[in-house]
C-alpha positions as CSV (number, residue, x, y, z in Angstrom):
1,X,-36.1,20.0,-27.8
2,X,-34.7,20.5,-31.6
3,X,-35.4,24.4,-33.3
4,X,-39.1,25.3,-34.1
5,X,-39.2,27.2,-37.4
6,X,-41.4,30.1,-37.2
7,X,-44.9,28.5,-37.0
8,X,-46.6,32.3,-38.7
9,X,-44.2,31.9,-41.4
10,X,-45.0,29.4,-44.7
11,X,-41.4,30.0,-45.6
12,X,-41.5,25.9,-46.8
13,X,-43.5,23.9,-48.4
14,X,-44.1,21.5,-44.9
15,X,-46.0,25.1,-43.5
16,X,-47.8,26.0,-46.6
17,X,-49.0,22.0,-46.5
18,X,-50.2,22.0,-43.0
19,X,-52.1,25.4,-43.7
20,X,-53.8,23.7,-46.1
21,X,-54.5,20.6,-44.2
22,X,-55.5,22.4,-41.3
23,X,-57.9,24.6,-43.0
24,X,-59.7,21.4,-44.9
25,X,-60.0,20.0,-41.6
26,X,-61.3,23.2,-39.8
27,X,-63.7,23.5,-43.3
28,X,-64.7,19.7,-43.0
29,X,-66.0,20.1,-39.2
30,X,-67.4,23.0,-39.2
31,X,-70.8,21.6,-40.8
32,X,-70.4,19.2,-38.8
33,X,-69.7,20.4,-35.3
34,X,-71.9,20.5,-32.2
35,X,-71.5,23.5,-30.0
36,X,-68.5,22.1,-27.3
37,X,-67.3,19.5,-29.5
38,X,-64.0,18.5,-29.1
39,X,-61.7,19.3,-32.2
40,X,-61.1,16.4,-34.8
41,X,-58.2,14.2,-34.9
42,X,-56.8,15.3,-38.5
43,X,-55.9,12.3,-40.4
44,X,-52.9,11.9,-42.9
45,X,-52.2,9.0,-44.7
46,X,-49.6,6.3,-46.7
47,X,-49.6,3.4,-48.2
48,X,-47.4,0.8,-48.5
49,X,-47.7,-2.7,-50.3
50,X,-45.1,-5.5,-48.6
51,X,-44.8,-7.2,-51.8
52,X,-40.8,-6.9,-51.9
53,X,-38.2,-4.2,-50.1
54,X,-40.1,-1.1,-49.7
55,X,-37.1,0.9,-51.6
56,X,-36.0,4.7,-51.1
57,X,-38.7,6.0,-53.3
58,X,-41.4,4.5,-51.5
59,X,-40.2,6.2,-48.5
60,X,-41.0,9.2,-49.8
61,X,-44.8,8.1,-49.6
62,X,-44.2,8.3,-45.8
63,X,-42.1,11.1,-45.4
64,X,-44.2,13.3,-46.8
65,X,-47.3,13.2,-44.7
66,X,-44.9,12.4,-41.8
67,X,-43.0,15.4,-42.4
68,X,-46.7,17.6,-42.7
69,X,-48.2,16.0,-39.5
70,X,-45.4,16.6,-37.4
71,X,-45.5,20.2,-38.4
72,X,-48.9,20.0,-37.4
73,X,-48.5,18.4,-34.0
74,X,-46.0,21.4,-33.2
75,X,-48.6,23.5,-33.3
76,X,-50.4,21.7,-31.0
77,X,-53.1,19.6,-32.8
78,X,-54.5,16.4,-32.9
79,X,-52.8,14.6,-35.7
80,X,-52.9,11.0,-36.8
81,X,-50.8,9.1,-39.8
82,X,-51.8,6.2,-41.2
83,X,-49.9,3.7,-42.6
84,X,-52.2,1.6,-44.9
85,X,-50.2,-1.8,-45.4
86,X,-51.9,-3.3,-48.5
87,X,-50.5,-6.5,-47.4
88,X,-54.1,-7.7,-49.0
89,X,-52.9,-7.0,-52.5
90,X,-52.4,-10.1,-55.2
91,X,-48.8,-11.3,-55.2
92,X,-47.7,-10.1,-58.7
93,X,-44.6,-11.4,-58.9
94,X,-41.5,-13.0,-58.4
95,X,-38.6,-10.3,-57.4
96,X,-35.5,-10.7,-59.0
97,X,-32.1,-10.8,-56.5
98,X,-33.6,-11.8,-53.4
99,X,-32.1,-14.2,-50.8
100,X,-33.7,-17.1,-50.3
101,X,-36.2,-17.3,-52.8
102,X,-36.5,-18.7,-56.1
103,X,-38.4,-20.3,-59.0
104,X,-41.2,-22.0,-57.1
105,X,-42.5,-19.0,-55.6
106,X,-44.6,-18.1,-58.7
107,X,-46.4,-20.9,-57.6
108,X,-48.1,-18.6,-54.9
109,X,-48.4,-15.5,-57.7
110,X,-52.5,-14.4,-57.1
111,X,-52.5,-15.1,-53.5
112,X,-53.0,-12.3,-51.1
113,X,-49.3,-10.9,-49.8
114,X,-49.9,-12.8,-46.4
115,X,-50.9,-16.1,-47.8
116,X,-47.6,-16.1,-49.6
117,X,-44.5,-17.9,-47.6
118,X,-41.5,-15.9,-46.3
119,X,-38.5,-16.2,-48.1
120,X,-36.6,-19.3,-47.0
121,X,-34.6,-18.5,-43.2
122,X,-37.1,-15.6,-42.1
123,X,-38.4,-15.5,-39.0
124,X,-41.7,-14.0,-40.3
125,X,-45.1,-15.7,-40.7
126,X,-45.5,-14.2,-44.4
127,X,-44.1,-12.9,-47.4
128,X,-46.0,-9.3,-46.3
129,X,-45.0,-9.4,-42.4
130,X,-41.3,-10.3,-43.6
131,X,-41.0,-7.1,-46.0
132,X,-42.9,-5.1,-43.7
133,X,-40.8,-5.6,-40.5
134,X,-37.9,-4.0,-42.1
135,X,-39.8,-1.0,-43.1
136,X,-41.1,-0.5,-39.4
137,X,-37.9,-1.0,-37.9
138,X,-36.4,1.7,-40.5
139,X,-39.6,4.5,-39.3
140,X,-38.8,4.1,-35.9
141,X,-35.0,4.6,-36.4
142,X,-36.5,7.9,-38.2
143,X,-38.8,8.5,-35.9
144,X,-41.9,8.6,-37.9
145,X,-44.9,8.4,-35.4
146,X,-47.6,5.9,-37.4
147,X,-50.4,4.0,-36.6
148,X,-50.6,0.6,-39.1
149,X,-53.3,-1.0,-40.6
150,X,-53.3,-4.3,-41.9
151,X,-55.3,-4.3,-45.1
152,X,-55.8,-8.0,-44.7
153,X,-57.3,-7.8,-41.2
154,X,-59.4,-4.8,-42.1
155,X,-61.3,-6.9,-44.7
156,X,-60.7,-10.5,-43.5
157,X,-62.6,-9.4,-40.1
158,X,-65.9,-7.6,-42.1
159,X,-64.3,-4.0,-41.3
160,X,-65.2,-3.1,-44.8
161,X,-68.8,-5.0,-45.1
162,X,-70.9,-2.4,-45.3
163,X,-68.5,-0.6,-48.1
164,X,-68.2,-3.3,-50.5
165,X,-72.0,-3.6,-50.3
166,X,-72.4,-0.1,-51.2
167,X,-70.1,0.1,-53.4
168,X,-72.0,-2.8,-55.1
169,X,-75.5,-1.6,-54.7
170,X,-73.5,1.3,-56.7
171,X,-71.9,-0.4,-59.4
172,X,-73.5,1.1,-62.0
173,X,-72.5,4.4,-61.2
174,X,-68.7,3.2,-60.3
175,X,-68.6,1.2,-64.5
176,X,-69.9,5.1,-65.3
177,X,-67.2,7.0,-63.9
178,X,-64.3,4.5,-65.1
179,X,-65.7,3.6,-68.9
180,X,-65.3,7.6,-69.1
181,X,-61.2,6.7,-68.6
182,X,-61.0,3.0,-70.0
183,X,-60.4,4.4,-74.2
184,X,-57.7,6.9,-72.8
185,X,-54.3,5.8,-73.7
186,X,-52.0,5.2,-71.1
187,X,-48.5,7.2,-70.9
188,X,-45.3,5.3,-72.3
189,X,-43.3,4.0,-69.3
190,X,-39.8,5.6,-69.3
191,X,-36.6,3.1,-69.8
192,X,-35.4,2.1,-66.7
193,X,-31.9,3.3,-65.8
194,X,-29.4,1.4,-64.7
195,X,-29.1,0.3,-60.6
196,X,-26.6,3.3,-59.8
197,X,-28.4,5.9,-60.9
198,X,-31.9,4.6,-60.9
199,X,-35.1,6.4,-60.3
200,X,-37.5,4.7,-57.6
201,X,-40.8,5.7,-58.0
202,X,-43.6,4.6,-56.0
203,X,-46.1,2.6,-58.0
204,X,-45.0,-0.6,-56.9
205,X,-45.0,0.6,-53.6
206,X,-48.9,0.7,-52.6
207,X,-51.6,-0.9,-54.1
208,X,-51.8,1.2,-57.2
209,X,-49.6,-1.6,-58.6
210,X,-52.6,-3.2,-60.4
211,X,-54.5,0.1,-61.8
212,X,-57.2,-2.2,-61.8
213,X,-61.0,-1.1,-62.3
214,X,-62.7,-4.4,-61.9
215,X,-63.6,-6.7,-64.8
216,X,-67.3,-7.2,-66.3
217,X,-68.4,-10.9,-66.7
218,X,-71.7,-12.7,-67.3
219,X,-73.2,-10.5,-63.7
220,X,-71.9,-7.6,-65.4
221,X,-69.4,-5.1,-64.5
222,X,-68.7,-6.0,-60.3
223,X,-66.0,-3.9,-58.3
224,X,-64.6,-6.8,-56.1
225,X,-62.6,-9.8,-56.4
226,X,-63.1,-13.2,-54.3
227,X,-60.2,-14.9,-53.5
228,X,-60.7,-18.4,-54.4
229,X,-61.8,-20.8,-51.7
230,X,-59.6,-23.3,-52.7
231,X,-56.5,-22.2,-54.4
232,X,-56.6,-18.7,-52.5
233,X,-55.9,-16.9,-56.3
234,X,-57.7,-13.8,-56.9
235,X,-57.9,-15.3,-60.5
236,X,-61.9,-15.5,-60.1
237,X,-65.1,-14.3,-62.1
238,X,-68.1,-12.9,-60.6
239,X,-70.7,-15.0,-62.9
240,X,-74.3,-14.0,-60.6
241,X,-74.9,-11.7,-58.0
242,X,-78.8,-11.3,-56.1
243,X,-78.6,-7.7,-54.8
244,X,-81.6,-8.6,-52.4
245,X,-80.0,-11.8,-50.9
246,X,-76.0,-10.9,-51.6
247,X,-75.6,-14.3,-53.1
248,X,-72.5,-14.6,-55.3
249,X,-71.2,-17.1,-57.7
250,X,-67.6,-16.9,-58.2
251,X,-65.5,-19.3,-60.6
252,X,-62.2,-19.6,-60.3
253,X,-60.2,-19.5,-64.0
254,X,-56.8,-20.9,-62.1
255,X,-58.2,-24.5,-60.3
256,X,-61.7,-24.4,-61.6
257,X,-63.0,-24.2,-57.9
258,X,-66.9,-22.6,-58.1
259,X,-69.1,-21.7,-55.2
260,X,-71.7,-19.6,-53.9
261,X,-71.5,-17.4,-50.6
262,X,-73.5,-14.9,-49.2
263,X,-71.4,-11.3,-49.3
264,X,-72.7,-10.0,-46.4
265,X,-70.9,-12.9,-44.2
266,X,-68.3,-13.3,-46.8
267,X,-64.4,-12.1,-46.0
268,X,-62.2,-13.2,-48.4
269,X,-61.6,-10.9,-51.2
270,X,-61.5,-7.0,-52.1
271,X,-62.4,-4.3,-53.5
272,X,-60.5,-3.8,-56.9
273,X,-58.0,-0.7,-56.1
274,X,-59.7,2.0,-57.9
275,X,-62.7,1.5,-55.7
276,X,-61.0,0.1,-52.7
277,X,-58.3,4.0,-52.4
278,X,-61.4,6.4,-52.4
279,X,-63.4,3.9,-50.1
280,X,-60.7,3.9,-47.4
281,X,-60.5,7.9,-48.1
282,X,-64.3,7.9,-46.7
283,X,-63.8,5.4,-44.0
284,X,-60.7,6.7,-42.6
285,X,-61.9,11.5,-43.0
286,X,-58.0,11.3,-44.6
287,X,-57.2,15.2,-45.2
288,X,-53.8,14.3,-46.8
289,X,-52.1,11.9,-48.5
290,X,-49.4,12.5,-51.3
291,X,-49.0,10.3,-54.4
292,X,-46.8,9.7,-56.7
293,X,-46.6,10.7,-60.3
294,X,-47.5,7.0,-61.4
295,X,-51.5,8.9,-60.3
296,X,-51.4,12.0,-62.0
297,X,-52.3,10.8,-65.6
298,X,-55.9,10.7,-66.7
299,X,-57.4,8.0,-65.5
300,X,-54.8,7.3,-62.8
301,X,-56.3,5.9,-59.2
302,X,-56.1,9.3,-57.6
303,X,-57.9,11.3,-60.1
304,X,-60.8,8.9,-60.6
305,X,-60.3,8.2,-57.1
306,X,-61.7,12.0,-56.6
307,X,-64.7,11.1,-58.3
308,X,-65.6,7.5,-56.6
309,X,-65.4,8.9,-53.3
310,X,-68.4,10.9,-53.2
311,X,-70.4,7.4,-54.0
312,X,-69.3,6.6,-50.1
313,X,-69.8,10.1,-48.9
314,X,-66.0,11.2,-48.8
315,X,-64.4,13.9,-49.8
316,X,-60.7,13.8,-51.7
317,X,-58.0,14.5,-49.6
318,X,-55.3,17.2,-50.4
319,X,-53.0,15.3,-52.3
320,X,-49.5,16.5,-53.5
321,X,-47.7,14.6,-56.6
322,X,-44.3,13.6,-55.8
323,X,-41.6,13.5,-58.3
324,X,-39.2,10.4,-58.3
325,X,-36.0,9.6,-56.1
326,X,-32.6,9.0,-57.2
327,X,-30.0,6.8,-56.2
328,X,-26.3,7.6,-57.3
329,X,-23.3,5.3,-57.1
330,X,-25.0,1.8,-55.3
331,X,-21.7,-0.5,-55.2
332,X,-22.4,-3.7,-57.8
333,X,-21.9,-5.9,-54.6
334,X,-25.0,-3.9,-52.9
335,X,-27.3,-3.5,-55.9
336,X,-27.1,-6.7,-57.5
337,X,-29.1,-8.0,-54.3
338,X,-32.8,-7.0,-54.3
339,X,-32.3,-4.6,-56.9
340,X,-33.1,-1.1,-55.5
341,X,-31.6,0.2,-52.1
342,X,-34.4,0.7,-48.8
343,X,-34.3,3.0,-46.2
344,X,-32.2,0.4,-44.3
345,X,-29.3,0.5,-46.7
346,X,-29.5,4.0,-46.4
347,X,-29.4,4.2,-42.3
348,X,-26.2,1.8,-42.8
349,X,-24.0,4.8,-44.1
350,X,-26.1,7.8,-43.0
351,X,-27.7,9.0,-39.8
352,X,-31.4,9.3,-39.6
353,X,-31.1,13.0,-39.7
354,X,-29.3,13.5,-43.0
355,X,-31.9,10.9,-44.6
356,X,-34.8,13.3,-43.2
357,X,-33.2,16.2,-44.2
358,X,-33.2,14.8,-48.1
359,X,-37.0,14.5,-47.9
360,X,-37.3,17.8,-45.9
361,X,-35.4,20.0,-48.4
362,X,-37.0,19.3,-51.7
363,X,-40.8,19.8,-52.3
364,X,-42.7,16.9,-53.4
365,X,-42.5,17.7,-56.8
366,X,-38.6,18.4,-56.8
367,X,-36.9,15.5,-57.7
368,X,-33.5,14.5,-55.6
369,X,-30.7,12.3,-55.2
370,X,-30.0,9.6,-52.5
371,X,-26.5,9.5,-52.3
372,X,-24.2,5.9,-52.0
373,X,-21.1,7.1,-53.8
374,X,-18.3,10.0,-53.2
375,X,-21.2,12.2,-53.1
376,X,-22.3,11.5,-49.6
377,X,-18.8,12.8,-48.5
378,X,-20.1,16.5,-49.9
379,X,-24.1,16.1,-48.8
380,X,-22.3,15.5,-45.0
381,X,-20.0,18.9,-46.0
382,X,-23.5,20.5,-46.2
383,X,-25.1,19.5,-43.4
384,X,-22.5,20.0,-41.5
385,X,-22.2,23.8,-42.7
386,X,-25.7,23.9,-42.4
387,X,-25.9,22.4,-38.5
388,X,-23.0,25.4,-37.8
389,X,-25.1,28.7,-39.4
390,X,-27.9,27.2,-37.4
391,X,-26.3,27.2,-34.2
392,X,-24.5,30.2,-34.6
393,X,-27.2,32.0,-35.7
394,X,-30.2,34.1,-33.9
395,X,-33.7,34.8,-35.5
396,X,-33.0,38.4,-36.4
397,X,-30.1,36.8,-38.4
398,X,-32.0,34.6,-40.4
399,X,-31.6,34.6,-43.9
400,X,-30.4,38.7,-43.5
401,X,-27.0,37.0,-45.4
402,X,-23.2,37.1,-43.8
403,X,-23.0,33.7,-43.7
404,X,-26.4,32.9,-41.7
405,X,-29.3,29.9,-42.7
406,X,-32.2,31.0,-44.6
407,X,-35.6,30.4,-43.3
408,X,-36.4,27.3,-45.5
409,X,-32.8,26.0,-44.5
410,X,-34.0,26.6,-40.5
411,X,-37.0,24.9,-40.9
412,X,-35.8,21.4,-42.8
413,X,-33.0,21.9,-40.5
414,X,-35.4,21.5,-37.6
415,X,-37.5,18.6,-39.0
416,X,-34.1,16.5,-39.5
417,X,-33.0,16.7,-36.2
418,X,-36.2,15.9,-34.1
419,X,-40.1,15.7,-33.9
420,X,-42.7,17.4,-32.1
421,X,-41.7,14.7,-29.2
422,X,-37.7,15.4,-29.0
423,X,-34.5,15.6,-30.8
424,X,-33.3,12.4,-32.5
425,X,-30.3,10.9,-30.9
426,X,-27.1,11.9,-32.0
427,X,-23.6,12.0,-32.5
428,X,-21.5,13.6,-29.4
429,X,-18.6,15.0,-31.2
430,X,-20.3,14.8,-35.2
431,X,-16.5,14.8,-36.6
432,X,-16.2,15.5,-40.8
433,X,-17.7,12.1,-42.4
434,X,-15.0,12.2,-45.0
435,X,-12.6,12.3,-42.3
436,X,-14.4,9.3,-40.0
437,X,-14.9,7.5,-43.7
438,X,-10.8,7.8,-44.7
439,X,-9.7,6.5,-40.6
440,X,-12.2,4.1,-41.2
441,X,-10.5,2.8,-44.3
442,X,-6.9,3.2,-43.8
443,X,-7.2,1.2,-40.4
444,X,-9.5,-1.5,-41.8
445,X,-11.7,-2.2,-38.6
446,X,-8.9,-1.9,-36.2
447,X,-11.1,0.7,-33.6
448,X,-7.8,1.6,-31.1
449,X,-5.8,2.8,-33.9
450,X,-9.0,4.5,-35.3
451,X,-9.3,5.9,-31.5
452,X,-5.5,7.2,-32.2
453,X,-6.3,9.0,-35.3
454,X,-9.1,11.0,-34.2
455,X,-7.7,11.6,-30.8
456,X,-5.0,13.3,-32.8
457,X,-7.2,15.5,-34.9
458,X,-7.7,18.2,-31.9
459,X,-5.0,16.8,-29.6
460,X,-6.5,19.6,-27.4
461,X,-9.7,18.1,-27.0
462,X,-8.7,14.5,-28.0
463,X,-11.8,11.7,-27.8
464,X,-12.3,9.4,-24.8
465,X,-13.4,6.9,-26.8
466,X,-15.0,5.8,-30.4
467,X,-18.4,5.8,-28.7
468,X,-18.2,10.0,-29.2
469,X,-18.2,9.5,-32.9
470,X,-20.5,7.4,-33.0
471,X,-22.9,6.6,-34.9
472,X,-21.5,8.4,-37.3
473,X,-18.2,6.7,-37.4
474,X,-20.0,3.4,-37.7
475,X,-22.1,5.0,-40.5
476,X,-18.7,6.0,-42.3
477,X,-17.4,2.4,-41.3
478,X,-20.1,1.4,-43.0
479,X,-19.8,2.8,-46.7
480,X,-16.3,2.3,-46.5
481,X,-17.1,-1.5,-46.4
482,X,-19.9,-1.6,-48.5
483,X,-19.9,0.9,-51.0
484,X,-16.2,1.8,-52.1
485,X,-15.2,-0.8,-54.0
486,X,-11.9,-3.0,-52.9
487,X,-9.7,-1.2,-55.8
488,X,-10.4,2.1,-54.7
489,X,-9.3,1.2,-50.7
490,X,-6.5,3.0,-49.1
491,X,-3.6,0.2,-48.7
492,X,-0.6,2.2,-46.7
493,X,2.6,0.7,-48.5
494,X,4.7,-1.3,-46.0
495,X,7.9,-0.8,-47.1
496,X,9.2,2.8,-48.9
497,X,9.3,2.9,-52.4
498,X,13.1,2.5,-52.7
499,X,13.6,3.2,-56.2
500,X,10.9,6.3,-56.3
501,X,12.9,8.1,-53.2
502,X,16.4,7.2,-55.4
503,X,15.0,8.9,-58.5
504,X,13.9,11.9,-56.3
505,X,15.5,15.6,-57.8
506,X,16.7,18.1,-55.4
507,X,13.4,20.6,-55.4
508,X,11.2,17.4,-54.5
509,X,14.0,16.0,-51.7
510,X,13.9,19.5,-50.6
511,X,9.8,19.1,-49.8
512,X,10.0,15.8,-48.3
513,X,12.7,17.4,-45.7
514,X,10.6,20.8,-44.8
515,X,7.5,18.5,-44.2
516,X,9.4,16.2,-42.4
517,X,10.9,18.9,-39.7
518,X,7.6,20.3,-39.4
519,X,5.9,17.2,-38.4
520,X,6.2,17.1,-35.1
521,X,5.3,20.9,-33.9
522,X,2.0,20.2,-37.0
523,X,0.8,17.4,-35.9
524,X,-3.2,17.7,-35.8
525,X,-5.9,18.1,-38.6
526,X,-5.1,22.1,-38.6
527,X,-1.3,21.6,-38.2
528,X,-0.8,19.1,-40.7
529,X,-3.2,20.7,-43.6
530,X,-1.6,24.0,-42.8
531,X,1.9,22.2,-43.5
532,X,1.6,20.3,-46.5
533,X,-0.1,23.9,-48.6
534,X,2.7,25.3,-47.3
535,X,5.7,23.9,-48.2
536,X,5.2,24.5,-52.1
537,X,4.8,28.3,-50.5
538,X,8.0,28.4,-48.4
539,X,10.2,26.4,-51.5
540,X,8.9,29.1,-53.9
541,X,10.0,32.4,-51.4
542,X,6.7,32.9,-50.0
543,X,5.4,32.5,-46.1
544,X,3.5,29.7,-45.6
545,X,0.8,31.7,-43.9
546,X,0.3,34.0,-47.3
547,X,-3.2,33.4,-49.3
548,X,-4.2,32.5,-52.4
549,X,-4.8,36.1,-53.7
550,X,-1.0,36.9,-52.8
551,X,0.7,33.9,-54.5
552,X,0.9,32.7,-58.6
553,X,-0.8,30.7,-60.1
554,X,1.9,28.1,-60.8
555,X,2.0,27.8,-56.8
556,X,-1.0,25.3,-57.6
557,X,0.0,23.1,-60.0
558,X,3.4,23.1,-57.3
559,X,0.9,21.9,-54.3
560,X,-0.8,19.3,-56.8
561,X,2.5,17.9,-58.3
562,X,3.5,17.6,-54.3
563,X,0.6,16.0,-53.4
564,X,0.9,13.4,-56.2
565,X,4.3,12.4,-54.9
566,X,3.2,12.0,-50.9
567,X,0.3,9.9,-52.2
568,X,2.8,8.0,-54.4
569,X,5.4,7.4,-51.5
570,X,2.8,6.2,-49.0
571,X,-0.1,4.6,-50.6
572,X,1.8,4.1,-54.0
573,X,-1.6,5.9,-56.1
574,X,-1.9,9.4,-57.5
575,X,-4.7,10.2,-54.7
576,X,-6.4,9.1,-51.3
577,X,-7.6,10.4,-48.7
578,X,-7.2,14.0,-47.4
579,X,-3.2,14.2,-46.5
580,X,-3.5,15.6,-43.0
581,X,-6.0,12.6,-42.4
582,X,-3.8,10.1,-44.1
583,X,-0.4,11.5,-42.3
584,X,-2.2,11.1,-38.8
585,X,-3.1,7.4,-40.0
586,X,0.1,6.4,-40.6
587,X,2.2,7.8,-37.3
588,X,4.8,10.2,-37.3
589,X,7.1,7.3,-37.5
590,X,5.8,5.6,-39.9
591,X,5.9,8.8,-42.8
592,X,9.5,9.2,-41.4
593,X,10.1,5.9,-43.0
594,X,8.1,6.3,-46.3
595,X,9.5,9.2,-46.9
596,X,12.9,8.1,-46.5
597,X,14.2,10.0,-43.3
């Protein structure tokens, strides 16, 4: 079972948020409650809109209440997260960069998400179902605990009949609320930034897309949109509606289509969004649900949102704004298709419980990083230094310093790892990722010379096979081959550098010889890093063993101008990989070669 943080404690911002959520609930039933009632089911909530790859910022729309509701569920209550797939939403657009769609797409731009076709070569029924598949299969790899609802079913099966009645019958009071927001100027949108070091924010993510409040036609100001009957565009006016018989006459401004149905046996359009969030809000008792900053402006969804719900007897639920995510350092070959990394590119060079831990660290409002360059090398560092103070530590230690995990560390610690229902699965020997990621790339896919390497690492404890490292060797595997471009790849020279070794002075042939007899009784990670910041030491009278605080400074710029020639004699570049690393992936014999022994 993974590490409880202290459930009394609100040492992180998950706690302090399931306080809150539990107290609304408690607050909410008690008016409520019959005398041996069972306890509510608390209900948090997302949603997502399937109208393209639901990217690394929209993730954060699930994390968050995920994240809360676990915390809850740990302590033993009845939770349930919703995943609201607006999959009923207009199809706004045709995305730039993905496969197998092009021009004649727009054709379908109006139609709900599911009446749109799949991109060529899918084995999905729908533009919606083929986005959305890759999201779900992402959650369960993170094991986020959801129950979906199809937006499209909900209303295409009368689910929401007796809402977009009332919500009708209460136009008047709806047009009120938003005409006080319509003369309100809406913020500047910020440039975007370019792919590797773009922020993904979620407004494209859910059906906040639109911001749209309904239009006012010859039947006034109406809160719902038909699709049309023939065309299946939402491109339609409301041009007479009889409250007492529901009739409404709908034109269509795309095909010219007209009819007349009867709303309350009518299933084929919506509530505009601004009506259609709060109405769910009621129907569903949500308690939470975060939103992005896209909703914190006046006039935004959310806030009027708070307003509208009380028409359908609702209350607002909790709702954090969360601050934008950033991507660093996506390759050109990975960016260029789609346009914005998802959580599935992200679970092809990390394990699920680094990804967690990036949404578990940072409040909601705290913007962060995703990592796809150099930097996931360090983020891995951390963790792994992190994963270490938490196992070596005891609760009396916590955060009392020496080296030990703070409580905020312990508890996102403890939300990476597992869930309320078990530990993730994960890596039986979790060997250095910038180790795993420079094997990877100096073998180039061959796994029984990758087997050799990291067997050599701790020849005491050598591997019995690649299946201990993984999946985090396949994860390192992975952003090797995708993410570092080919000019920056490790390419072991085959033949020594002749004319380099000939130009050699005696202090530099001196180095090459005292690393060369110590190979053999050094080789291993430890062995071999202890050897090559030694022999600057040993050439300049020192031990090899003394520390930095007993040697000159110049003993640095002698272990750099060393390292520059290794590098130089076996991968023919000023730098590479970590030289113990590289040394072990080339074999003993092999540097005796390079070197020029």
């Amino acid at each position: 079972m993974p590490i409880v943080a202290q459930s009394t404690e609100t040492t992180d911002w998950v706690s302090r948020f399931a306080d809150e959520v539990i107290e609304e609930s408690e607050r909410r039933a008690s008016g409520a409650k019959h005398p041996g009632a069972a306890a509510p089911v608390i209900v948090v909530a997302s949603g997502l809109s399937p109208s393209g790859p639901i990217h690394l910022g929209n993730l954060r729309e699930v994390m968050t209440p995920h994240l809360v509701a676990d915390e809850i569920r740990r302590r033993g209550h009845q939770v349930r997260h919703l995943i609201s797939w607006d999959d009923y939403d207009r199809y706004r657009k045709v995305p730039a960069g993905i496969e197998g769609i092009d021009d004649s797409w727009a054709e379908h731009i109006g139609k709900p998400l599911t009446s749109v076709p799949a991109p060529a070569g899918s084995p999905h029924p729908n533009w919606a179902e083929h986005f959305k598949a890759a999201m779900v299969e992402s959650l369960a790899e993170l094991g986020v605990e959801f129950d979906g609802i199809s937006q499209t079913e909900q209303y295409t099966s009368g689910a929401y009949r007796e809402q977009i009645l009332h919500a009708i019958r209460h136009r008047g009071e709806i047009d009120a609320i938003l005409d006080q927001y319509r003369t309100k100027k809406a913020p500047a949108k910020k440039q975007q930034k370019p792919a590797d070091e773009a922020e993904l924010e979620a407004a494209e993510g859910s059906g906040a897309a639109g911001e749209d409040d309904g239009s006012s036609g010859s039947a006034g100001y109406f809160p719902y949109k038909p699709y049309c009957g023939n065309c299946e565009k939402d491109l339609t006016t409301v041009t007479a509606y009889d409250d007492d018989s529901t009739e409404l006459t709908y034109a269509c401004t795309a095909c010219g289509f007209s009819e007349t149905v009867r709303l309350n046996e009518f299933n084929r359009g919506k509530l505009v969004w601004k009506v259609d969030w709060p109405m769910r809000w009621a129907y569903e008792g949500v308690v939470f649900e975060p939103s992005g900053v896209d909703h914190s402006s006046p006039g935004s969804s959310f806030q009027v949102g708070g307003q509208i719900v009380g028409i359908f007897g609702g209350k607002q639920p909790i709702g954090p704004m969360y601050a934008f995510v950033g991507i660093s350092g996506m390759a050109k070959m990975s960016s260029s298709k789609g346009g914005v990394p998802t959580a599935a590119d992200a679970l092809k060079i990390m394990e699920p419980q680094l990804l967690r831990w990036l949404y578990a660290r940072r409040r909601p409002n705290q913007s962060f990083k995703i990592a796809f360059d150099q930097e996931i090398q360090r983020l891995y560092d951390e963790w792994d230094k992190l994963e270490a103070k938490v196992a070596g530590g005891t609760s009396q230690a916590v955060g009392s310093g020496g080296g030990s995990a703070l409580p905020a560390d312990v508890a996102a610690y403890s939300r990476a790892v597992g869930t309320a229902g078990g530990e993730l699965p994960r890596t039986p020997r979790p060997l250095p990722y910038r180790t795993l990621a420079s094997v990877a790339d100096i073998t180039a896919g061959h796994q029984d010379q990758a087997l050799r390497i990291l067997s050599d690492l701790d020849p005491q404890h050598p591997l019995g096979s690649l299946d201990e490292a993984r999946p985090r060797y396949d994860r390192a595997e992975a952003w090797i081959n995708t993410q570092v471009p080919a000019d920056q790849r490790t390419i072991v020279r085959a033949e020594p550098d002749a004319e380099l070794l000939k130009s050699l002075d005696e202090p530099s042939r001196q180095s090459l010889r005292l690393l060369l007899d110590g190979l053999a009784d050094h080789w291993s990670l430890d062995g071999l890093s202890h050897l090559v910041y030694g022999v600057p030491k040993v050439q300049a009278g020192f031990s090899a063993d003394a520390t930095p605080k007993e040697l000159p400074p110049e003993i640095k710029t002698a272990q750099r101008t060393f390292f520059a020639l290794l590098y130089h004699l076996l991968v023919g570049r000023d730098t590479g990989p970590r030289l113990p690393t590289l040394l072990l992936a080339v074999g003993q014999e092999r540097v005796r070669t390079l070197l020029g022994e």
